[in-house]
C-alpha positions as CSV (number, residue, x, y, z in Angstrom):
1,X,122.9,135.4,85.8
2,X,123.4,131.9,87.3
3,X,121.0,129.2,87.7
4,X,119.8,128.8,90.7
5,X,121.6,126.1,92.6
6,X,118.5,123.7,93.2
7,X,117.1,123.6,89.7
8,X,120.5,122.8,88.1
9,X,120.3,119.1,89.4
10,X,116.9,118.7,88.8
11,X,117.4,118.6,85.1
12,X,119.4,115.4,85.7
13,X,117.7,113.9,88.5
14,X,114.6,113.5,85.7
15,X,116.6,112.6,82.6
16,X,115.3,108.7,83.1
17,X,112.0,109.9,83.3
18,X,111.3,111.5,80.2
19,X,112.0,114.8,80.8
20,X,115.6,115.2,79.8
21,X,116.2,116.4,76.2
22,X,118.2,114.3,73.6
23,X,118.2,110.3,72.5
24,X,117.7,107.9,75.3
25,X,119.9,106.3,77.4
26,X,120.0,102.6,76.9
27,X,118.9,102.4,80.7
28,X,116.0,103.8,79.4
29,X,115.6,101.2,76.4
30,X,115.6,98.5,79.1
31,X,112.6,99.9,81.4
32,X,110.5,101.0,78.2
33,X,111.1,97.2,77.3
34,X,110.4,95.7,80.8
35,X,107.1,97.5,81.0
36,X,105.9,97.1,77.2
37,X,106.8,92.8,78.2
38,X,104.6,93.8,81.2
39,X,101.8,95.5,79.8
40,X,101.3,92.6,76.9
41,X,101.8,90.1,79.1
42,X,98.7,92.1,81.6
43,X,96.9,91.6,78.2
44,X,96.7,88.2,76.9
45,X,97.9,86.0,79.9
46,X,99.1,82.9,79.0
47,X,96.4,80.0,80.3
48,X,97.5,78.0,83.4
49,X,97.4,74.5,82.6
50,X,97.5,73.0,85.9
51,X,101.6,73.0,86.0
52,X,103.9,75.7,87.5
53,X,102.8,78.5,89.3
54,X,99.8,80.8,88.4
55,X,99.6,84.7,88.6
56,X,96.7,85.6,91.4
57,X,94.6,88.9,91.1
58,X,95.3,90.7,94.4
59,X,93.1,93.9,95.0
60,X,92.9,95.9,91.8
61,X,96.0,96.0,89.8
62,X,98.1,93.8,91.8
63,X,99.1,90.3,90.7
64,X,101.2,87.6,92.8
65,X,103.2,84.8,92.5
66,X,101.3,81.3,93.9
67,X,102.3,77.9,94.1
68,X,99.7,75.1,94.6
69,X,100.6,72.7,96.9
70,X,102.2,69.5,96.0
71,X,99.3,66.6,95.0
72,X,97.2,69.2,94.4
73,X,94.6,68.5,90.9
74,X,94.9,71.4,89.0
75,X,91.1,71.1,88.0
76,X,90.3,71.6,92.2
77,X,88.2,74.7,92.7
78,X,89.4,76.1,95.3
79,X,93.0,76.0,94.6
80,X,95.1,75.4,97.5
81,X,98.3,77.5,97.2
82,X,100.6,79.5,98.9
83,X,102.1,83.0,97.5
84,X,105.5,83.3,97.4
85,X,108.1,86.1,96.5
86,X,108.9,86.8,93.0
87,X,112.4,86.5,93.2
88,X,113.7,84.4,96.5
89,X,111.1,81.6,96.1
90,X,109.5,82.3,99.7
91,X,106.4,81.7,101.1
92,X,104.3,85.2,101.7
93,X,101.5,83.4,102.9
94,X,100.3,80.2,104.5
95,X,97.8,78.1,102.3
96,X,95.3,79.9,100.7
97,X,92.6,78.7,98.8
98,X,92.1,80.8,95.5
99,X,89.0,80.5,93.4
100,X,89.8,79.6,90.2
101,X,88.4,83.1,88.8
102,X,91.4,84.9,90.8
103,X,93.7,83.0,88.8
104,X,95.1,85.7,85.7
105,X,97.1,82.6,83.7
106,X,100.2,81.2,84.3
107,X,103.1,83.3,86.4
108,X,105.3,85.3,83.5
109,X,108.2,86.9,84.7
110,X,106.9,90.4,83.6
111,X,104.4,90.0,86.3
112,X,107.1,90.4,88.4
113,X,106.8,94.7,88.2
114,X,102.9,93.9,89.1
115,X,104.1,92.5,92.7
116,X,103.4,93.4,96.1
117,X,106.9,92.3,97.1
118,X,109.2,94.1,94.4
119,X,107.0,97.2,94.7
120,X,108.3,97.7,98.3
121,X,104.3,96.9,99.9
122,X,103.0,94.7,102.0
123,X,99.6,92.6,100.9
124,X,96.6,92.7,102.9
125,X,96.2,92.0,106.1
126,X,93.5,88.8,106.3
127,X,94.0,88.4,102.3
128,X,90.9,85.7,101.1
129,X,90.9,84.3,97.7
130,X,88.1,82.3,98.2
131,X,85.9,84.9,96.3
């Protein structure tokens, strides 16, 4: 007897995830190895020393890209910034001002995964770092 049409591509459709049988596809060594980056990265952020951009805590999980503004002291508490998207370089936001203790460490490009903007989600409406 035949398989079913429908279950036949299903098989396939979830090889990437896991469920296929056999070694894994070097696609799959990639994402195992962007999200391992990710998770250590999550871990034991890298302190911001006042230079570059900084990843910002955004609700639970979430982490975002800012930028302080030019001529801003690293040292200021509140931070004035502005998020901006991971990839294009962007401004998301107008000028925030961030408490230092929403600031995770400096921005690492694993972060990126973390992201409103790559996850395909918009941030909060009326977004305040300023607690």
């Amino acid at each position: 007897m035949a398989a079913h049409p429908a279950t036949a591509p299903v098989t396939a459709r979830f090889r990437r995830c896991g469920h296929g049988t056999g070694p894994l596809h070097p696609g799959d060594h990639k994402a195992v190895a962007e999200f391992t980056a990710m998770l250590t990265a999550r871990r034991q952020p890298a302190p911001w020393t006042g230079r570059g951009d900084v990843a910002v805590r955004i609700g639970k999980h979430g982490l975002e890209r800012g930028r302080p503004l030019a001529g801003e002291e690293s040292g200021a508490d509140p931070l004035a910034l502005v998020l901006i998207h991971p990839d294009t370089q962007t401004a998301l936001t107008a000028t925030l001002h961030c408490t230092r203790a929403r600031i995770h460490g400096a921005w690492a490009e694993p972060y990126r995964l973390l992201t409103h903007a790559v996850t395909g989600s918009h941030l909060p409406v009326g977004i305040d770092l300023s607690t």
